[in-house]
MARTIFI-252613 format. One record per residue (C-alpha): residue number from 1; residue in three letters; x, y, z. Coordinates in Angstrom, 2 decimals, m for minus. Layout:
<tinus>
TINU num residuo      px      py      pz
TINU NUM     ALA       X       Y       Z
...
</tinus>
This chain:
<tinus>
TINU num residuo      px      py      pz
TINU   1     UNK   20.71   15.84  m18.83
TINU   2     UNK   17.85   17.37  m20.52
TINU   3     UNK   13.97   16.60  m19.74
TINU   4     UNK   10.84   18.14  m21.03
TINU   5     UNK    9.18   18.09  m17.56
TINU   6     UNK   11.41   18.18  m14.74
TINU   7     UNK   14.24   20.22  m14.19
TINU   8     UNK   17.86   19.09  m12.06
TINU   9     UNK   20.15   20.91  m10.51
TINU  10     UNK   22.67   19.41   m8.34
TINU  11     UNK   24.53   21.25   m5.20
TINU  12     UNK   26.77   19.66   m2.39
TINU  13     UNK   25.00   16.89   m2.33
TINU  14     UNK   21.57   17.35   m2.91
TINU  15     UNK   19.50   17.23   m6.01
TINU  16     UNK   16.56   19.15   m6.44
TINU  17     UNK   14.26   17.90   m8.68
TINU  18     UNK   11.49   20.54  m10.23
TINU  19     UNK    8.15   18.91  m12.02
TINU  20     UNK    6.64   21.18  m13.99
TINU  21     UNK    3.16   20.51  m16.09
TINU  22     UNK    1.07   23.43  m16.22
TINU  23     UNK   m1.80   24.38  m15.14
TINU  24     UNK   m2.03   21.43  m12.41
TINU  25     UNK    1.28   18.97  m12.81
TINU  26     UNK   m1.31   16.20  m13.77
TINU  27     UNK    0.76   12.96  m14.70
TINU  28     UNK    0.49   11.83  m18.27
TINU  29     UNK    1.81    8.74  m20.32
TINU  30     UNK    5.13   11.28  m21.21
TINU  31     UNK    5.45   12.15  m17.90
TINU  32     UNK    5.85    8.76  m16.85
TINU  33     UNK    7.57    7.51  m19.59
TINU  34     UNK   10.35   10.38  m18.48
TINU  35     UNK   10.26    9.83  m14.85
TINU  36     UNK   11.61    6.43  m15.69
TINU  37     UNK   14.48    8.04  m17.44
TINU  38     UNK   14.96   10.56  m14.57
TINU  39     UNK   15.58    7.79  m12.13
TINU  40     UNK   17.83    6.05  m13.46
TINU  41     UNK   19.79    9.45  m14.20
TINU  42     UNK   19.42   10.49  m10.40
TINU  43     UNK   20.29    6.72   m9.28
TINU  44     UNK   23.81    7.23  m11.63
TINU  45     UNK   24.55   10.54  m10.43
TINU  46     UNK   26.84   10.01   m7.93
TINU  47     UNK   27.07   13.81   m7.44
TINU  48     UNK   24.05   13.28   m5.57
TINU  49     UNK   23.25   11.63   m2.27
TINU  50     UNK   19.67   13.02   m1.38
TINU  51     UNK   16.65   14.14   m3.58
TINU  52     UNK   14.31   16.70   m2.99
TINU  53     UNK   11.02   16.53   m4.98
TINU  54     UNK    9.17   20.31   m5.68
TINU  55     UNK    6.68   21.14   m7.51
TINU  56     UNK    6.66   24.21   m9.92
TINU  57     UNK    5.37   27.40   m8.64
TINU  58     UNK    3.82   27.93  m12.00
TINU  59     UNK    1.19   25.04  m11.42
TINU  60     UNK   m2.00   24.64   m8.96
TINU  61     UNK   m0.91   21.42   m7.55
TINU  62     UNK    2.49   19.58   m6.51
TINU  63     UNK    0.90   16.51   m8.22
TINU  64     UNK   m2.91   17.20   m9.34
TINU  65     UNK   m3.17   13.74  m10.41
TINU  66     UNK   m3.54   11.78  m13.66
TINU  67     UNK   m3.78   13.59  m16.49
TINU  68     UNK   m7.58   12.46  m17.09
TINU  69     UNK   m7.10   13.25  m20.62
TINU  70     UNK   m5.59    9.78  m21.37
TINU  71     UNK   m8.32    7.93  m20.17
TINU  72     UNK  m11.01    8.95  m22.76
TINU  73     UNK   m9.96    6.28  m25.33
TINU  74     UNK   m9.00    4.11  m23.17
TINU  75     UNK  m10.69    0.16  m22.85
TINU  76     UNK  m10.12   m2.43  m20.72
TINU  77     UNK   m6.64   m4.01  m22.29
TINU  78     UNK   m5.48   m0.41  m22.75
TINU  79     UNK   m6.08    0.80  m19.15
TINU  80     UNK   m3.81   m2.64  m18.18
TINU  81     UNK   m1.05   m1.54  m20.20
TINU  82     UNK   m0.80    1.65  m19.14
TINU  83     UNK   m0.55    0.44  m15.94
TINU  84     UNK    2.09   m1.22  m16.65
TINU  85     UNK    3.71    1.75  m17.18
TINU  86     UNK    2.78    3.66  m14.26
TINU  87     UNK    3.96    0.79  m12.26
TINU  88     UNK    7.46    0.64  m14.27
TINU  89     UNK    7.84    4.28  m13.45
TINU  90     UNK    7.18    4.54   m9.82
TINU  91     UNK    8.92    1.22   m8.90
TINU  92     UNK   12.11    2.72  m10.55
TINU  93     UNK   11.27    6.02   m8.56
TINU  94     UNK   10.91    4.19   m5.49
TINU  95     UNK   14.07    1.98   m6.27
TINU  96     UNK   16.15    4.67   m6.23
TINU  97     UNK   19.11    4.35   m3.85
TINU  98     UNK   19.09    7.58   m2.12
TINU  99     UNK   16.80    9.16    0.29
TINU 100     UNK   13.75   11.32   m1.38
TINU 101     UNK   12.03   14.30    0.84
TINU 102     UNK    9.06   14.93   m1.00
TINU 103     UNK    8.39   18.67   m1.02
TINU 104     UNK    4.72   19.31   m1.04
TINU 105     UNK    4.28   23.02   m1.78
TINU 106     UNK    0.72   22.58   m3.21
TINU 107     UNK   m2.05   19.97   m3.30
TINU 108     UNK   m1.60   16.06   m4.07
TINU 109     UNK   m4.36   14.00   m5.21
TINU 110     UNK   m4.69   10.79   m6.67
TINU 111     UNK   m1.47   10.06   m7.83
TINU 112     UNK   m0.02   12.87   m6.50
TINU 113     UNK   m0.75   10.96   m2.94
TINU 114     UNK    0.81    7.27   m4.47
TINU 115     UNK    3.86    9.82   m5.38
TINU 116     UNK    4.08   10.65   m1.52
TINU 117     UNK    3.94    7.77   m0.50
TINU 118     UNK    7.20    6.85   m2.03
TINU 119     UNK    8.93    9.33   m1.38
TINU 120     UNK   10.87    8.84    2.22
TINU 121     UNK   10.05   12.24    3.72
TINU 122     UNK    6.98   14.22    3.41
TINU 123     UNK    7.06   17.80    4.00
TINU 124     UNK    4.03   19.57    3.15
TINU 125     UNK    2.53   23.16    3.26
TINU 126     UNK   m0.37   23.63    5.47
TINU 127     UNK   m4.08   24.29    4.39
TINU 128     UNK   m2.96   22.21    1.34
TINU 129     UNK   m5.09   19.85   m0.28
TINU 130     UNK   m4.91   15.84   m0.04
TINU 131     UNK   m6.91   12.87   m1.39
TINU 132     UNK   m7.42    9.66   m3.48
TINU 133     UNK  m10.36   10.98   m5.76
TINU 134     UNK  m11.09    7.79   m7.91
TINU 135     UNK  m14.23    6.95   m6.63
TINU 136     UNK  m15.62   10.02   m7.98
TINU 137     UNK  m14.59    8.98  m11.33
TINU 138     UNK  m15.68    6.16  m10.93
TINU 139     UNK  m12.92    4.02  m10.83
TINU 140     UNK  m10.95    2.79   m7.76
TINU 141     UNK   m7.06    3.95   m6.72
TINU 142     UNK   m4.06    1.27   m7.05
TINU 143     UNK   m1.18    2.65   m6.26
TINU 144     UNK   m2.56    4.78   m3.29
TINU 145     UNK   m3.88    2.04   m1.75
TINU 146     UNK   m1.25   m0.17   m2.05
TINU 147     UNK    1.58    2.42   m0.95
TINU 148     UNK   m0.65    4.38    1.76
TINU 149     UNK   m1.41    1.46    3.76
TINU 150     UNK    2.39    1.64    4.76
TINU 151     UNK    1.94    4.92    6.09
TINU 152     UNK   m1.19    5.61    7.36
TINU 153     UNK   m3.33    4.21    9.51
TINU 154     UNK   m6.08    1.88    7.72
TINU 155     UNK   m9.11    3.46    8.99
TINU 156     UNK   m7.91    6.73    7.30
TINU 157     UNK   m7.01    5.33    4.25
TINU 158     UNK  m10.00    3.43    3.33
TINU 159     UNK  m11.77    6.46    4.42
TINU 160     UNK  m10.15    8.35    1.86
TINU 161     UNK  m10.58    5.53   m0.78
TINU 162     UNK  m14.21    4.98    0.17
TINU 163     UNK  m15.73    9.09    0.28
TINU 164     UNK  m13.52   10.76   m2.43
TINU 165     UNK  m13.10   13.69    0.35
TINU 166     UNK  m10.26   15.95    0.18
TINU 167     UNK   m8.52   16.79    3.23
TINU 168     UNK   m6.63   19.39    4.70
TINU 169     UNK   m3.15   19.25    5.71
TINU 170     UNK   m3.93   19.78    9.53
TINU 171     UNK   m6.53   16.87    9.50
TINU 172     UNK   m3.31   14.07    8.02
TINU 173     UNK   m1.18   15.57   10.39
TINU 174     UNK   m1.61   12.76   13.33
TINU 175     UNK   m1.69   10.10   11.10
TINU 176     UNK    2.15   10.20   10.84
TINU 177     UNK    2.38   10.52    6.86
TINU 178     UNK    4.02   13.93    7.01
TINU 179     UNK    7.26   14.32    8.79
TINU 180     UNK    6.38   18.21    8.71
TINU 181     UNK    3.38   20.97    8.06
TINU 182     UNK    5.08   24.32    7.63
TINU 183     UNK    3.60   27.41    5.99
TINU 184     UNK    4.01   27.69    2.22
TINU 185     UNK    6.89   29.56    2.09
TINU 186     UNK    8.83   27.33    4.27
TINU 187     UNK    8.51   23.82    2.26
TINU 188     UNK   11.62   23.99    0.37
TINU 189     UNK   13.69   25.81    2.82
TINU 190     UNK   12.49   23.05    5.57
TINU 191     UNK   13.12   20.09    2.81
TINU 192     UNK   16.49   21.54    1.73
TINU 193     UNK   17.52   21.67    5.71
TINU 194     UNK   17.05   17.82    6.25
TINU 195     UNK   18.49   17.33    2.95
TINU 196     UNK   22.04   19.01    4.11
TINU 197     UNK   22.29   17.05    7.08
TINU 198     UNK   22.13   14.01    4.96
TINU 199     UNK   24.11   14.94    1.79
TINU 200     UNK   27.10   14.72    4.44
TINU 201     UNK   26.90   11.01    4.90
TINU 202     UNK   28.15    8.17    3.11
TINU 203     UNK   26.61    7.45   m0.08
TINU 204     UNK   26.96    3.69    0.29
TINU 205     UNK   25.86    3.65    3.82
TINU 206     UNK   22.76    6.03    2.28
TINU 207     UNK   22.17    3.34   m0.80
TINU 208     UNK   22.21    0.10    1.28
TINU 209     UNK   19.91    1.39    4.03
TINU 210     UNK   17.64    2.78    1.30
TINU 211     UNK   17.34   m0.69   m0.48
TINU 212     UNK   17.13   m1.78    3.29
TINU 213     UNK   14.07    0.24    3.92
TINU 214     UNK   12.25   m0.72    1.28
TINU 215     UNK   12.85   m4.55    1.06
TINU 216     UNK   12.14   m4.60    5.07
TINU 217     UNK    9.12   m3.17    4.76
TINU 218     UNK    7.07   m6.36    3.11
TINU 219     UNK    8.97   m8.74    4.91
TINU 220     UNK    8.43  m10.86    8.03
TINU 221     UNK   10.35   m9.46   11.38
TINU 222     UNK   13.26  m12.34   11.57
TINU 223     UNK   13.47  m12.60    7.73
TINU 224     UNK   13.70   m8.33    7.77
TINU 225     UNK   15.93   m8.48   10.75
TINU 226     UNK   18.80  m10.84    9.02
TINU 227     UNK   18.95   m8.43    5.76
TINU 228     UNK   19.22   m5.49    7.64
TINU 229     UNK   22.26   m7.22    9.25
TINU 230     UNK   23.71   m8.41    6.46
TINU 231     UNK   24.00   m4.99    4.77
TINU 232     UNK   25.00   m3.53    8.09
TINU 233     UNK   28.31   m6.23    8.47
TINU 234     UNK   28.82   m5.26    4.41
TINU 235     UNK   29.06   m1.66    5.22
TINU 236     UNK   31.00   m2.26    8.47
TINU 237     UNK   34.05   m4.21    6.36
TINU 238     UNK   34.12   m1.32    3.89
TINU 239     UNK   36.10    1.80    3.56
TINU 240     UNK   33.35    4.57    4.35
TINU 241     UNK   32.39    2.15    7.05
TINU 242     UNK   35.92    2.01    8.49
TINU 243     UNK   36.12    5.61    7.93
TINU 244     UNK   33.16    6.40    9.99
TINU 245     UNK   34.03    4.26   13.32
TINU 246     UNK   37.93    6.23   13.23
TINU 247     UNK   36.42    9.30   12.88
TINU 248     UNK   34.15    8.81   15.50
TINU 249     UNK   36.66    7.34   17.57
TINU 250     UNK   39.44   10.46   16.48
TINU 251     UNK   36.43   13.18   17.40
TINU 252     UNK   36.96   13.98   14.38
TINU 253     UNK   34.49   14.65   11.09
TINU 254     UNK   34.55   12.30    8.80
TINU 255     UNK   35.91   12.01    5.29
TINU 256     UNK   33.96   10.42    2.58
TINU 257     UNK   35.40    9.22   m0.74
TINU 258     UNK   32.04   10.44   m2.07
TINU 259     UNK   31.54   13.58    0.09
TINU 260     UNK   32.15   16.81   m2.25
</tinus>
């Protein structure tokens, strides 16, 4: 499938998605309106069982933000609505049923940082650029607030919200919201590694403990606890499942109905 903005290619497993918006991969009205296309397309592809997110090498930025161009005619009803569609887009990014390792080659600010946050695994480049820049515009972030208080500690992120500072790779690193800080060079390479090891899974067992992970997240332990379980017994009674205790049992590899 075609897109003006991001490019797919698919191999063994693992799609890797390209955005590409020069000069700074700023998010715009199209680019959201076509992300919502692109996720149902990588959510249907069952080619694929893991994404990894890059950014262009072309642009200054993995995700410089929103494109502040489509704010100057903007009024109050009009700033709603498009909301709307930024949260229609990265709900059915974050919906997706497969794994995402974000692959932060660049900077990420504003909603380049939401866009993290929904991804499942963060590597990013060091001496890279990161913040929620709002206040400096005057305005206040949404989606970064409401995603990064999953994944970093609340100090932190209201300290982000709150100064407009940008920080440096090296000073997020303890806070736990990147799985990895490698040099430049070594974003993809490190993102495409993790992604091998889990293009060999199951792709149902991958789907259901995606949708796991995210409905868990919001929900009280016991009520968390019980889903998880229920999708575990589902997966256990199934095929791949059955598939996965012989060949464990065999000491053998398994064999996956969806594993190319």
């Amino acid at each position: 499938m075609d897109f003006e903005f991001f490019k797919v290619e698919v191999d063994q497993g693992i799609s890797l998605v390209t955005f590409e918006r020069p000069p700074a991969n700023a998010f715009s009205d199209a680019v959201y309106r076509e992300l919502v296309t692109l996720s149902k397309f990588l959510d249907e592809d069952e080619n694929g069982r893991v994404i990894v997110f890059a950014g262009s090498d072309k642009c200054k930025a993995w995700i410089g933000g929103a494109d502040l161009n489509d704010f100057t005619k903007l009024d109050y009803q009009s700033r709603i609505d498009r909301y709307d569609l930024v949260n229609e887009a990265n709900d059915a990014f974050y919906r997706i049923q497969r794994p995402v390792i974000a692959a932060i080659g660049s900077h990420a600010i504003g909603a380049g940082m939401t866009f993290a946050a929904i991804c499942d695994i963060r590597v990013a480049a060091e001496n890279m650029y990161f913040g929620m820049t709002e206040i400096d515009r005057g305005t206040t972030s949404t989606g970064g607030l409401a995603f990064n208080r999953l994944f970093m500690p609340v100090g932190k992120t209201r300290e982000m919200l709150f100064t407009g500072r940008r920080f440096k790779t090296e000073e997020l690193i303890d806070t736990g919201f990147f799985n990895y800080s490698v040099p430049k060079a070594d974003v993809l390479r490190k993102s495409l590694e993790i992604a091998s090891i889990i293009a060999g899974k199951s792709l149902e067992a991958l789907r259901l403990t995606k949708r796991c992970c995210n409905e868990v997240e919001t929900m009280p332990r016991g009520e968390g606890r019980r889903l998880a379980q229920e999708y575990s017994a589902r997966l256990t009674a199934s095929m791949e499942g059955q598939e996965g205790i012989r060949s464990f049992l065999e000491k053998r590899d398994a064999v996956y109905s969806h594993k190319s």
